[in-house]
C-alpha positions as a Markdown table, in Angstrom:
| # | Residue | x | y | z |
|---|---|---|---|---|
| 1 | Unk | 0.0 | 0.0 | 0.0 |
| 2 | Unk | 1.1 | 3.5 | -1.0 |
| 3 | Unk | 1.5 | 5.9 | 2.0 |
| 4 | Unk | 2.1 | 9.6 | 2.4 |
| 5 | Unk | 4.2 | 11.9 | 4.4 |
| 6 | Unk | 4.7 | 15.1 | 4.3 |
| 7 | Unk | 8.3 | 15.5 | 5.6 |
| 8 | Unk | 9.4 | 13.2 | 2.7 |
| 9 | Unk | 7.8 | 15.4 | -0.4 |
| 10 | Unk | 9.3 | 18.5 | -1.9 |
| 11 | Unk | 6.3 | 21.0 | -1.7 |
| 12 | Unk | 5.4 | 24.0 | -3.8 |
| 13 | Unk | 3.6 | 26.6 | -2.2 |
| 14 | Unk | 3.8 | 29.7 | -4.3 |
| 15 | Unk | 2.9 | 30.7 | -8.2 |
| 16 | Unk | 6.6 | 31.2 | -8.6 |
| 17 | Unk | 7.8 | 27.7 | -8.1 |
| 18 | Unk | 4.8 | 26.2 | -10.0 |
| 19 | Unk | 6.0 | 28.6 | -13.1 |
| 20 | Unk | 9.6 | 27.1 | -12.4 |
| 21 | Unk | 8.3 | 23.6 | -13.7 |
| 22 | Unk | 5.3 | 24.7 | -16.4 |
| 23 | Unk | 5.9 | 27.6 | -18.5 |
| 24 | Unk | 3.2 | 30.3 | -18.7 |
| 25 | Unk | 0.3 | 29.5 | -21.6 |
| 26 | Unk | 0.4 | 31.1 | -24.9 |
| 27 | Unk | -1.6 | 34.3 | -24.8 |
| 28 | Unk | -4.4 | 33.1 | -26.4 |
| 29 | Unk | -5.0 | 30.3 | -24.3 |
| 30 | Unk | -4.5 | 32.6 | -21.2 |
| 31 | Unk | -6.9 | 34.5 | -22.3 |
| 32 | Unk | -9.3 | 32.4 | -23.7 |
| 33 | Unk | -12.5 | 32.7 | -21.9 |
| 34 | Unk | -15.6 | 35.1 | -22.8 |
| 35 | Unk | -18.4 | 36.5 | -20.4 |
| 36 | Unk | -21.4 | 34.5 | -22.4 |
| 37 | Unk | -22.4 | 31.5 | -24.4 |
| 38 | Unk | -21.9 | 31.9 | -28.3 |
| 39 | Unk | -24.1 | 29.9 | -30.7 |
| 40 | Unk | -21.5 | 26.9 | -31.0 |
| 41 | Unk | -21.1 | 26.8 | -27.7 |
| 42 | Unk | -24.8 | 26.6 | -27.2 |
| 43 | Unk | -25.2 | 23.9 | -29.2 |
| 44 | Unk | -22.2 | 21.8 | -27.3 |
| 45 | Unk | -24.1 | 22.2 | -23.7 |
| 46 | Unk | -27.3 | 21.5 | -25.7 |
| 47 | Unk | -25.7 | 17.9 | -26.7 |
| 48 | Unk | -24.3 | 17.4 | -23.5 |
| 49 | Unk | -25.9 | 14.7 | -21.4 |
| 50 | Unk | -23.6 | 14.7 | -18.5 |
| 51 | Unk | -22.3 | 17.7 | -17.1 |
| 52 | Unk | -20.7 | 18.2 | -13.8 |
| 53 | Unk | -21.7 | 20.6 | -10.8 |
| 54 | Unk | -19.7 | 22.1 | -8.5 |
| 55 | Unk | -20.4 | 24.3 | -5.4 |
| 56 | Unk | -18.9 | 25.7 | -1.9 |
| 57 | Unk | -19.9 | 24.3 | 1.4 |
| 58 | Unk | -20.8 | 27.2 | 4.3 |
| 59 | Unk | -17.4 | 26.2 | 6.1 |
| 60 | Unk | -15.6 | 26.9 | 2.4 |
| 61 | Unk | -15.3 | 23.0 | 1.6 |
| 62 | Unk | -15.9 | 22.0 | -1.6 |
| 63 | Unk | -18.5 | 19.7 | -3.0 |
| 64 | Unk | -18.7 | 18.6 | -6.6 |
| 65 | Unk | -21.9 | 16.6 | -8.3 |
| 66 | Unk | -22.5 | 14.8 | -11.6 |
| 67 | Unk | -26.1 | 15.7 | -13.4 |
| 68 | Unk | -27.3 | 13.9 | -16.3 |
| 69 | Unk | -30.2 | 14.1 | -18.7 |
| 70 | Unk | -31.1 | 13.6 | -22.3 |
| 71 | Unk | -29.7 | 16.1 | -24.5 |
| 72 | Unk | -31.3 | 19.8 | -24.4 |
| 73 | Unk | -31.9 | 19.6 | -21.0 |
| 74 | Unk | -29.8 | 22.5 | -20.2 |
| 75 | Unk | -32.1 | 25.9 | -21.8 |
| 76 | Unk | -29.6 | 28.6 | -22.6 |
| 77 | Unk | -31.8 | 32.1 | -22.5 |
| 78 | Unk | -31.8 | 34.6 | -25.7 |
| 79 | Unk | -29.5 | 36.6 | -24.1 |
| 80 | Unk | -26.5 | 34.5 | -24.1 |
| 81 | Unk | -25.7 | 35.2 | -20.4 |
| 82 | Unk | -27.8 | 32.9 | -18.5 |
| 83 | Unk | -28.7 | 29.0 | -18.6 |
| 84 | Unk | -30.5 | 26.8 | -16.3 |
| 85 | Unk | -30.9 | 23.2 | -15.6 |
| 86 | Unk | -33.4 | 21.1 | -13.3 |
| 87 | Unk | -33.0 | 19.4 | -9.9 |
| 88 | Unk | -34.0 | 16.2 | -10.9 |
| 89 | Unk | -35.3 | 13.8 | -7.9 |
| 90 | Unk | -31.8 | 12.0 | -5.8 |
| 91 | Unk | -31.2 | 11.4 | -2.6 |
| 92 | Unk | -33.0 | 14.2 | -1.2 |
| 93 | Unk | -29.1 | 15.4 | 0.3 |
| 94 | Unk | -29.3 | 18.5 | -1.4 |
| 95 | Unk | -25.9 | 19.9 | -1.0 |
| 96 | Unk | -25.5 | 21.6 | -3.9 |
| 97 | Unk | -28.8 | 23.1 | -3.5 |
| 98 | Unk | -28.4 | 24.1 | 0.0 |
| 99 | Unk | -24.6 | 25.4 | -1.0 |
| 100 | Unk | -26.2 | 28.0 | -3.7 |
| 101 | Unk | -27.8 | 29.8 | -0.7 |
| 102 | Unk | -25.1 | 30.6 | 1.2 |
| 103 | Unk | -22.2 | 31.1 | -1.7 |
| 104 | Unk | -23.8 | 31.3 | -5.3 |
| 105 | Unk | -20.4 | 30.3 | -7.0 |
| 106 | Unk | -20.8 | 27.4 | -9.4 |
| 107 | Unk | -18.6 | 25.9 | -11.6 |
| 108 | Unk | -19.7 | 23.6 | -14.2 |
| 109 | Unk | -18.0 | 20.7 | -16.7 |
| 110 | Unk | -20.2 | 20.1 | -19.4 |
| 111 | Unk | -19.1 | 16.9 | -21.3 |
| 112 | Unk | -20.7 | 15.1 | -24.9 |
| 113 | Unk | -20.3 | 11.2 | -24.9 |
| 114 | Unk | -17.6 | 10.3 | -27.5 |
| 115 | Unk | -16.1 | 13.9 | -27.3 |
| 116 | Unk | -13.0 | 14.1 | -25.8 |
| 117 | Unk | -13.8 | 18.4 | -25.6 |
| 118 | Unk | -15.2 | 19.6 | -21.9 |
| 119 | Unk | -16.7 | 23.0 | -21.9 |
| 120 | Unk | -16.5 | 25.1 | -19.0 |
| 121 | Unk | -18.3 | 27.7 | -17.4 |
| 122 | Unk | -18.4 | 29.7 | -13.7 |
| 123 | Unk | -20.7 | 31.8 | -12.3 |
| 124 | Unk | -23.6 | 32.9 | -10.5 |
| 125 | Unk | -26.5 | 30.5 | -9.4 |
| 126 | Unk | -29.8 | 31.5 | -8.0 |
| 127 | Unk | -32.4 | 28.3 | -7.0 |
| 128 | Unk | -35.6 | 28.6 | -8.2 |
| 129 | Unk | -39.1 | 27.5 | -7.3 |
| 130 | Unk | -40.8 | 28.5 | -10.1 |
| 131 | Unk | -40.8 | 30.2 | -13.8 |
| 132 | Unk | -42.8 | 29.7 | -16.8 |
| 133 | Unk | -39.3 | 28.0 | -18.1 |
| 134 | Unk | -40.2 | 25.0 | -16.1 |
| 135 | Unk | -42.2 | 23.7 | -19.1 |
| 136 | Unk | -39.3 | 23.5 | -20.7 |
| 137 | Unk | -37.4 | 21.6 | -18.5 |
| 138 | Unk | -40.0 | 18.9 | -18.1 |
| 139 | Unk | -39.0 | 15.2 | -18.2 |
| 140 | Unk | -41.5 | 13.0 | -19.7 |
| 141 | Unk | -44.4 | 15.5 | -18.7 |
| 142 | Unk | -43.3 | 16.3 | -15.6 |
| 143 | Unk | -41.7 | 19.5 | -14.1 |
| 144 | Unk | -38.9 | 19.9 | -11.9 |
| 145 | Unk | -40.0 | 21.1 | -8.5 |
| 146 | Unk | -37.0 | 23.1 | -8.1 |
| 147 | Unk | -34.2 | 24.6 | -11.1 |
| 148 | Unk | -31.1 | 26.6 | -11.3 |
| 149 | Unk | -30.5 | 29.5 | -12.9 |
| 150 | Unk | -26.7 | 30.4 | -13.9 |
| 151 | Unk | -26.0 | 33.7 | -14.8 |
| 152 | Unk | -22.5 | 33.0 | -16.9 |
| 153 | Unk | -19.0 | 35.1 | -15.8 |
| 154 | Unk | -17.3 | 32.8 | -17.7 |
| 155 | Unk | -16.9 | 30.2 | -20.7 |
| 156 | Unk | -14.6 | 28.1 | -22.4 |
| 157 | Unk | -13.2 | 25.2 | -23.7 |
| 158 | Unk | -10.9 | 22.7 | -21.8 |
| 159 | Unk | -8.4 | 20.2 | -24.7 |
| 160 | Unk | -8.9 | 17.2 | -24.5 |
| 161 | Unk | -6.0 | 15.7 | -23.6 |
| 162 | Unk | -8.0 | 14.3 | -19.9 |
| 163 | Unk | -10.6 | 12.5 | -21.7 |
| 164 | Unk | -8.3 | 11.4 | -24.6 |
| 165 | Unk | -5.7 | 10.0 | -21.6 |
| 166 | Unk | -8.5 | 8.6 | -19.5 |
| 167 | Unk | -9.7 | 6.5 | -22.3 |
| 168 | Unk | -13.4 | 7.5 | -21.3 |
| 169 | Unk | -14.8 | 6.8 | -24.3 |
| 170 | Unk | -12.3 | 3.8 | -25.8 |
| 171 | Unk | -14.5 | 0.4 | -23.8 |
| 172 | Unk | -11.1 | -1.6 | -24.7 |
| 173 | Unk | -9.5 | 0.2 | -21.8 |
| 174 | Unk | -12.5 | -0.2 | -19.4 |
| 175 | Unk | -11.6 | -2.4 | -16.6 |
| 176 | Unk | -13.7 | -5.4 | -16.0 |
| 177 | Unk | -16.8 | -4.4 | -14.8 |
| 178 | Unk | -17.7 | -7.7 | -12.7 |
| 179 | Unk | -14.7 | -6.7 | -10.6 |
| 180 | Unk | -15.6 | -3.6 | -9.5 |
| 181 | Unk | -17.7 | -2.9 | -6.0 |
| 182 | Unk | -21.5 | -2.4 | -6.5 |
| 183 | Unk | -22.8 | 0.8 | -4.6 |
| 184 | Unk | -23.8 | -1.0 | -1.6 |
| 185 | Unk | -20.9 | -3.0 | -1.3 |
| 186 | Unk | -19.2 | 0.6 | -1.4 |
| 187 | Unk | -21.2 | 1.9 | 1.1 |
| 188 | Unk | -20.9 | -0.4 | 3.3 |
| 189 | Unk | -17.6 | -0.2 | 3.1 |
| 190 | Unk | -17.0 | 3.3 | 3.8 |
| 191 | Unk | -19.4 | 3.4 | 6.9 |
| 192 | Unk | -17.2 | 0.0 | 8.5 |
| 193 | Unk | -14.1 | 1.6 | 7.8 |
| 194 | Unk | -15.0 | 5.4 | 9.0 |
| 195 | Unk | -16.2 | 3.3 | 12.1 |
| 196 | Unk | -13.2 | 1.7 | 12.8 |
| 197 | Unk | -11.0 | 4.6 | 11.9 |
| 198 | Unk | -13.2 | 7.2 | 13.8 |
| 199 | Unk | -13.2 | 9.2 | 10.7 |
């Protein structure tokens, strides 16, 4: 088993030592990001089915949740500025939900099976109860009790060098499926071991 120590790892711990290993990006990928969602761009998050949420806890941790839903699910407004998506039914936890209220920041991944691009965007979010966009939003026939509404600061587009190392969408590098914990046998296994840890 792999174990850590601090005392036996070189840290970094400023800007300056990071910029002695990776040299600073090409201007036009420094300053690649844009204050609104353009028309291609609109139709990327409107083909993404899985996109990825992610919010601040009220003591400042960090908490980050995958949505999916069939593509379009995502409205992006006339204006270019703002989208919104639907809280779909979970496990009723909430957190990102509950995070909005207290910070507003939200990040967001938004990813296209078999597209090795990710799109990104930050913001603000405001929760919503109601709006006559819910229609739009319905899944078969039936409307999200509660949506988000993101008012975009910023947009752009990540390579692809993650998904293309990941092998995400290549099934010969999948590992063997039957080999892999189910979800209760991983939650059982996390609640034993924080018990015996005292985690």
């Amino acid at each position: 088993m792999t174990t850590w120590r601090r005392e036996d790892a070189q840290l970094v711990t400023t800007e300056e030592e990071l910029r002695e290993i990776v040299q600073p990006p090409a201007p036009v990928i420094a300053n690649k990001s844009v204050a609104g969602i353009d028309d291609l761009s609109r139709k990327f998050i409107h083909a993404a089915t899985l996109y990825f949420v992610a919010t601040t806890f009220p003591d400042g941790g960090l908490d980050v949740s995958p949505r999916g839903d069939p593509a379009g699910s995502v409205l992006v407004f006339d204006d270019g500025r703002t989208l919104a998506f639907a809280d779909r039914p979970g496990n009723r936890r909430l957190d990102s939900l509950r995070n909005l209220l207290v910070h507003p920041r939200i990040g967001m991944l938004f990813v296209v099976p078999g597209r090795e691009d990710v799109l990104r965007i930050n913001g603000r979010a405001t929760v919503v109860r109601s709006a006559p966009f819910f229609d739009e939003l319905a899944d078969d026939g039936v409307k999200p009790a509660l949506a988000v509404v993101v008012e975009v600061e910023e947009l752009f587009v990540h390579c692809a060098n993650a998904l293309r190392r990941s092998g995400a969408w290549e099934p010969s590098t999948w590992p063997d499926q039957e080999a892999l914990p189910g979800v209760g046998q991983l939650f059982k296994s996390q609640m034993e071991t924080a018990k015996l840890r005292g985690w």
